[in-house]
N, C-alpha and C positions, 0 to 999 in steps of 0.2 A: 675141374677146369671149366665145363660147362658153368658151374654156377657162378665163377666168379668173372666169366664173359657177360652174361646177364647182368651181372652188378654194377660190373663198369660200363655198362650200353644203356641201363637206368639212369645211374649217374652220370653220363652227358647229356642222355633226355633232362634231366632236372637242370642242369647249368645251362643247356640250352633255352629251356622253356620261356617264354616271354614275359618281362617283367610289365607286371601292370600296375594299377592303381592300388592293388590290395599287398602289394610290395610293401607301399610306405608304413611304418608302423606296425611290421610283423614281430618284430621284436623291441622289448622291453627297453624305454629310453635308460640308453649308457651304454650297452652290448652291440657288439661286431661281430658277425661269423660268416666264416667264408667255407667254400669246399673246392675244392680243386682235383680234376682227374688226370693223367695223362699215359704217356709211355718214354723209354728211354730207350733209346736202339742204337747197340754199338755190336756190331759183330768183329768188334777186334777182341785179343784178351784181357784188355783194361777199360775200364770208361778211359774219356779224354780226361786229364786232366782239370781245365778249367768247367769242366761239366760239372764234375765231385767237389772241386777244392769251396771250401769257406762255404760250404751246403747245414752247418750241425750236424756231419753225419746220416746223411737221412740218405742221400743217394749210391745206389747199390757202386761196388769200387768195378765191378765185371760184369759183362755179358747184358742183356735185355729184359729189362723189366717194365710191368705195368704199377702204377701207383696213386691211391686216392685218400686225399690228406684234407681233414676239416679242422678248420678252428675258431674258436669266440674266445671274445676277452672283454673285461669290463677296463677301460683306463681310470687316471686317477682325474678327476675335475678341480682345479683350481679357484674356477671362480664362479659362484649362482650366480645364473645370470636371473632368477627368478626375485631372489632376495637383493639383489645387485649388490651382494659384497663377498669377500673374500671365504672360502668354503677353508677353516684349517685343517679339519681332517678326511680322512677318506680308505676307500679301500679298491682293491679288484683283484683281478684275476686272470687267468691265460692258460687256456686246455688245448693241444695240439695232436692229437692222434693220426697215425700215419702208418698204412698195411700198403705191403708189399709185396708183391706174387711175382718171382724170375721165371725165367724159361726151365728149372730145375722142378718146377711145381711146389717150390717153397713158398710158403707165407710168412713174412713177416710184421711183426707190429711193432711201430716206436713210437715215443712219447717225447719227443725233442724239444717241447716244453710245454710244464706243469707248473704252476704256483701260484701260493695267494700271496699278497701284499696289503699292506698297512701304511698308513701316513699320518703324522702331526706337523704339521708346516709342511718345511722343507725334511725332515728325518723318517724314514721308513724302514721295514723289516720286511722280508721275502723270504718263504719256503717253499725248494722244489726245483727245478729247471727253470731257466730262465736262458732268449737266447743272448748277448752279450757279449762283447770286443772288452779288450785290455788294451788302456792307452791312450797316448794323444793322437790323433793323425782322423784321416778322411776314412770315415767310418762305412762310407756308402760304396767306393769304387775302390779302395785299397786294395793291392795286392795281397793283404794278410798284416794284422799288426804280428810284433816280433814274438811276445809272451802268449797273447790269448787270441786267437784269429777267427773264432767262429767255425772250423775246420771241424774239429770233434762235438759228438754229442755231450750238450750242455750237460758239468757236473750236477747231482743234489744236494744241495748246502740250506745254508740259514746262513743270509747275507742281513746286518745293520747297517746302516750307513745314509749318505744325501739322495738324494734325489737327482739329482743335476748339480751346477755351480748353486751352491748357498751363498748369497752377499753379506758381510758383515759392516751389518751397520754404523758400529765405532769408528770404521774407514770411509762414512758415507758412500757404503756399497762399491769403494774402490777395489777394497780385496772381497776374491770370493774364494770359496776351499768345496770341493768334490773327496770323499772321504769315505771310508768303508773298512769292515773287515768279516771276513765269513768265515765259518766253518765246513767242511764236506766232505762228502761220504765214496773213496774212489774205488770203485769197484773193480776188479781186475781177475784175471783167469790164472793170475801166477805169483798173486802173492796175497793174502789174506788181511782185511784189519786194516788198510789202506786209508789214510786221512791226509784230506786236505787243510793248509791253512793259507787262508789270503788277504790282504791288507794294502790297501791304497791310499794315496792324497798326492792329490794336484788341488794347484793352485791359480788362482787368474788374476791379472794384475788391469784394471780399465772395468769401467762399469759395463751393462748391456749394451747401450748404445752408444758405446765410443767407437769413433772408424777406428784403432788400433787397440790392439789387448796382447797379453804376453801371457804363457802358461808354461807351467812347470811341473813337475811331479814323480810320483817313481809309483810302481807296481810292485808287488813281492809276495812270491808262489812259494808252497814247500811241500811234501810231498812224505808224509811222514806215518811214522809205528808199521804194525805188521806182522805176519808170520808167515814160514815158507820150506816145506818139506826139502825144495832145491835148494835153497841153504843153507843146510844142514851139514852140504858139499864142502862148503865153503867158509871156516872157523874164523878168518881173518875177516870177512863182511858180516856175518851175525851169528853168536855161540848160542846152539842149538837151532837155528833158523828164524829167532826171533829178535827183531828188533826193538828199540825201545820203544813203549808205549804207555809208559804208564802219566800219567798228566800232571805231576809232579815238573816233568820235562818241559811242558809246554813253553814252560818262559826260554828255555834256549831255542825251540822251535821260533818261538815269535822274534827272538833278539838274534838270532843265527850268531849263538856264541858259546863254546864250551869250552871250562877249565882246561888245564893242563891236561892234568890224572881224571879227567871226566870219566872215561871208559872204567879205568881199571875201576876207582871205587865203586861204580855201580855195575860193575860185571858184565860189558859188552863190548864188544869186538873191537879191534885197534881203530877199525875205517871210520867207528865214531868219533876216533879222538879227535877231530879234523873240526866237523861239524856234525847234526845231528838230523841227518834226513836230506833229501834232495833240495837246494835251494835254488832259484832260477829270478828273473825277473828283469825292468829295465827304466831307465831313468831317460824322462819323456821330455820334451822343450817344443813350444810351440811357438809362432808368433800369426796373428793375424789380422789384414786389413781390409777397407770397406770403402768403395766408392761408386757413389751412383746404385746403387744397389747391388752392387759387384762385391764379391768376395772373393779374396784370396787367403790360404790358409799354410805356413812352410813349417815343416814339422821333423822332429828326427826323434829316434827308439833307439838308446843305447841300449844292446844286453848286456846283463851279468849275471854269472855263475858262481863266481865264490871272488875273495876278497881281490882279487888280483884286477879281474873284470870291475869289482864294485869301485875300485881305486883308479878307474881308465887305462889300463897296464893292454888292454885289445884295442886301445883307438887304432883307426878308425873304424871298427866295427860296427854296424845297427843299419837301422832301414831311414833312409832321407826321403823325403817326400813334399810335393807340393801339390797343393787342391787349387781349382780356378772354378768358382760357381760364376755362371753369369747368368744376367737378367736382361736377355733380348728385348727392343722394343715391342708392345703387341701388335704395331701395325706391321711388323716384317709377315712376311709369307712364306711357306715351305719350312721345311726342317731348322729347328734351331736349336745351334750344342746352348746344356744345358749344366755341364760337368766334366770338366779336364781333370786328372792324373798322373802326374808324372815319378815314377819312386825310381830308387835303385836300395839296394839291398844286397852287403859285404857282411860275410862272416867268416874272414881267411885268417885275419889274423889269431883270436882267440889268443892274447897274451904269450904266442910263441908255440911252434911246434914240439917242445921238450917241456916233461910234467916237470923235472928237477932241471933247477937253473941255478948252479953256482955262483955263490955270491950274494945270492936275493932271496927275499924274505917270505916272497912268493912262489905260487906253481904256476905254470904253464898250462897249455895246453889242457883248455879248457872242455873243447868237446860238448859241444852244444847239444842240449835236451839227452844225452844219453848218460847212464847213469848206473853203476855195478852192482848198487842194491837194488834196486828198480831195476831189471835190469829191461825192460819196454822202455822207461824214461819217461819225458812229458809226453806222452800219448794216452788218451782212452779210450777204450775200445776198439784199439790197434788203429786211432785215426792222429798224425799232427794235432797235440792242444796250440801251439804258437805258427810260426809262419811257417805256409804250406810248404816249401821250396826247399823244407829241410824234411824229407821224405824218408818211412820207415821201409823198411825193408819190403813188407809184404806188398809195397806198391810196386817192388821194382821186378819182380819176376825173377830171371836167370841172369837180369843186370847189378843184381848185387852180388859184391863183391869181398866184402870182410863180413865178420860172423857178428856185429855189435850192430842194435835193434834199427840205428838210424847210421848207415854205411856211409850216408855221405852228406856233412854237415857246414862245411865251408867250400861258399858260395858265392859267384858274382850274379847280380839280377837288374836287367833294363826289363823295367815294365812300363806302359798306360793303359788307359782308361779312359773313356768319353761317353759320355751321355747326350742323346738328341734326343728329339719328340716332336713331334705335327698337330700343333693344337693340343687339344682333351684324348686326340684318338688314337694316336701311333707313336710306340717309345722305340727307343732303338739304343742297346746299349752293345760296346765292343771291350773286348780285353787280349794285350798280346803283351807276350813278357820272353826273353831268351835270356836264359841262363847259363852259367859257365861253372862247372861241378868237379871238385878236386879231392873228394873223399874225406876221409880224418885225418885229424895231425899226426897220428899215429898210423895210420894206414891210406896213402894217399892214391890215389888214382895214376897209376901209367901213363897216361893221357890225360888230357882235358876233356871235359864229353860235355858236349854244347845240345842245349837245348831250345825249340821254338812250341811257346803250345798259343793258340789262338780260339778266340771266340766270340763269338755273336747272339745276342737274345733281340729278337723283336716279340711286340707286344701290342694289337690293336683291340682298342675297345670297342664293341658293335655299338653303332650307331643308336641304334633305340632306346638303349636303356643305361648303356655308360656302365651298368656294373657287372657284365659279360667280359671277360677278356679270355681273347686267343694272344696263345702262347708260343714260340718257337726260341730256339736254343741250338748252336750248333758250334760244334768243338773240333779241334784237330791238332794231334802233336806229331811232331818230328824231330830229330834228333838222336844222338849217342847214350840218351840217360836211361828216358824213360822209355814204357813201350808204344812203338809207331802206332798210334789207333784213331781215329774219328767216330764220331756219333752225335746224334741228337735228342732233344726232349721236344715233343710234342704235348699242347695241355689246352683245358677251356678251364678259366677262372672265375665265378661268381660270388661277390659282395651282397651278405644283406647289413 
């Protein structure tokens, strides 16, 4: 205990220390490292909500802790400015190390991103952790995109794909395509041999600088192979505990399509006859425009879960949203917003509260992120991978209510968002969202149980040196869902 008071009373001596002249050029031109110390103080039995949500997992889910996280990273350079032309290839990298000491005397270490990266043009390749959103919409003040929200600690994969929008030339750079597919390694306490597969493309219709562009695109998660002693339970989800996994399969993992008699002739349980692995994901539309240096951004996140959802059979289900960036005049004075949000966020329908629907070709009652083989669902490391607001169980304490990993999954959500700042020196960001929580289609909630969680980060840079920032963060929930708790994060932040 002693020694780890010491460590962190060094480490804000060092982020405190005064930045001088022998600052500039301490590190190798291309590289960025920062370190950061703080505490997190919540004497309720949960953190707050918007204190944890959309963090990669890194912040403790209970009680008080202290935490000191560094990182460097080399980015990718597009252009020498030494040779004055265009650089095609390039590489870097991104190390993030992050220990954790609770009021329990535990230490933890995590690595919430790791990986190198490669480029030729626009086309790159990544191994490791990387942190990363799924989707079209406002990446910076979002309540949570639908499929991949930033929530859970980044998977390990080997991702190929664009770099940003690529323009094709043929179209003189009218159409651009964002594009990708990865592999990944999901690790899990309850079921073994766990692989990721994921695949993207969106589309952008308007060059860079047109005031209007139009985007499109879809996302698609799966969640496949396996082995599992609890399974063994259960003959009708996988005969002897083992799922499929041999890579022969893969083309139906990636096509999310199997035969009729797929099961019987390859010998695996009836639940594959359906499809072959968890599939999730959501089909994106954007549109956005430009004026005066003003941007506006309106965006929506259809999910889908199997073909019913793929066919729109849950409209209106997904997350709507609109961004407002604006560009204050610089002669104005005092605070000026910097970043509106406005979402809302419907997951009731789910193509019908009944799995069998006479008559139709489809099922029902889709039941978001939760899943019988998996039976944790889209979560990693017991954290939401898609939007926070569909909460597993171990966030909810004695308020959960059925025995299935994520109790309560259709949802109504009024969020925003705003960003200010004072100059170079004082940021000020808020988030408040009240939710209206109905359970499963299969097991609904007796009530409605309304929730309000709220939050505030300021952020000033000390005067002297601009790469010192004090840190503050403060949260509070209320409500019938989650549990009643507030707290905050304290921190000093230094850039070299």
């Amino acid at each position: 205990m002693l020694r780890l008071k010491l460590f962190i009373y060094f480490t804000f001596l060092l982020l405190c220390f005064r930045v001088s002249a022998q600052d500039i050029g301490v590190l190798p031109l291309g590289l960025v490292a920062g370190l950061e110390a703080g505490k997190y103080i919540s004497p309720s039995k949960m953190t707050p909500f918007w204190l944890r949500t959309n963090q990669f997992g890194i912040v403790p889910t209970s009680g008080s802790a202290a935490q000191i996280q560094g990182s460097i990273r080399k980015d990718y350079v597009f252009f020498d400015s030494l040779s004055n032309c265009e650089k095609k290839m390039d590489w870097g990298f991104v190390g993030n190390p992050i220990i954790t000491y609770n009021t329990k005397r535990q230490v933890n270490m995590l690595m919430p991103e790791a990986h190198l990266k490669a480029r030729f043009k626009m086309l790159e390749i990544y191994v490791g952790r990387r942190r990363e959103v799924i989707g079209l919409g406002d990446s910076t003040l979002s309540s949570g995109f639908y499929a991949g929200s930033g929530n859970a600690m980044p998977i390990p994969k080997v991702q190929i794909g664009t770099v940003t929008f690529a323009p094709l030339k043929f179209t003189a750079n009218f159409l651009a395509v964002h594009a990708g597919i990865a592999h990944g390694w999901f690790k899990t306490d309850y079921i073994q041999g766990v692989r990721l597969h994921q695949k993207f493309i969106y589309f952008r219709l308007g060059k860079v600088k047109s005031k209007s562009k139009l985007y499109f695109g879809l996302n698609h998660n799966v969640l496949w192979a396996g082995h599992s002693e609890e399974l063994k339970k259960y003959p009708e989800l996988a005969l002897d505990g083992q799922l499929p996994s041999s890579w022969k399969f893969f083309p139906n993992v990636v096509l999310a399509y199997t035969s009729k008699n797929w099961y019987t002739k390859n010998g695996y349980g009836s639940f594959d006859s359906y499809r072959l692995g968890n599939h999730l994901g959501s089909y994106d539309i954007a549109i956005e425009m430009k004026w005066n240096n003003n941007n506006l951004f309106i965006y929506h996140q259809h999910p889908f879960e199997d073909v019913s959802s793929m066919l729109f059979k849950n409209v209106p289900d997904g997350l709507y949203g609109i961004n407002l960036k604006v560009n204050p005049l610089s002669s104005e004075a005092g605070f000026k917003l910097k970043r509106l949000t406005l979402e809302f966020l419907t997951t009731k329908d789910q193509s019908g509260s009944k799995f069998y629907i006479p008559g139709s070709n489809y099922q029902g009652a889709d039941n978001y992120f939760n899943h019988s083989q998996y039976m944790k669902g889209w979560s990693y490391l017991d954290r939401t991978l898609g939007t926070p607001f569909i909460v597993p169980r171990t966030d909810l304490g004695t308020q959960a209510v059925n025995g299935r990993y994520f109790p309560n999954n259709r949802v109504n959500v009024w969020y925003a968002g705003a960003q200010a700042s004072r100059g170079n020196d004082i940021f000020i960001a808020i988030k408040v969202s009240y939710s209206q929580n109905f359970g499963t289609p299969s097991q609904a909630f007796n009530e409605v149980r309304g929730q309000l969680s709220t939050y505030v980060v300021g952020e000033y840079k000390l005067w002297r040196s601009k790469k010192v920032t004090l840190v503050a963060r403060l949260a509070l929930d209320n409500g019938d869902f989650l549990v009643n708790s507030g707290g905050g994060y304290f921190g000093i932040r230094k850039i070299w």
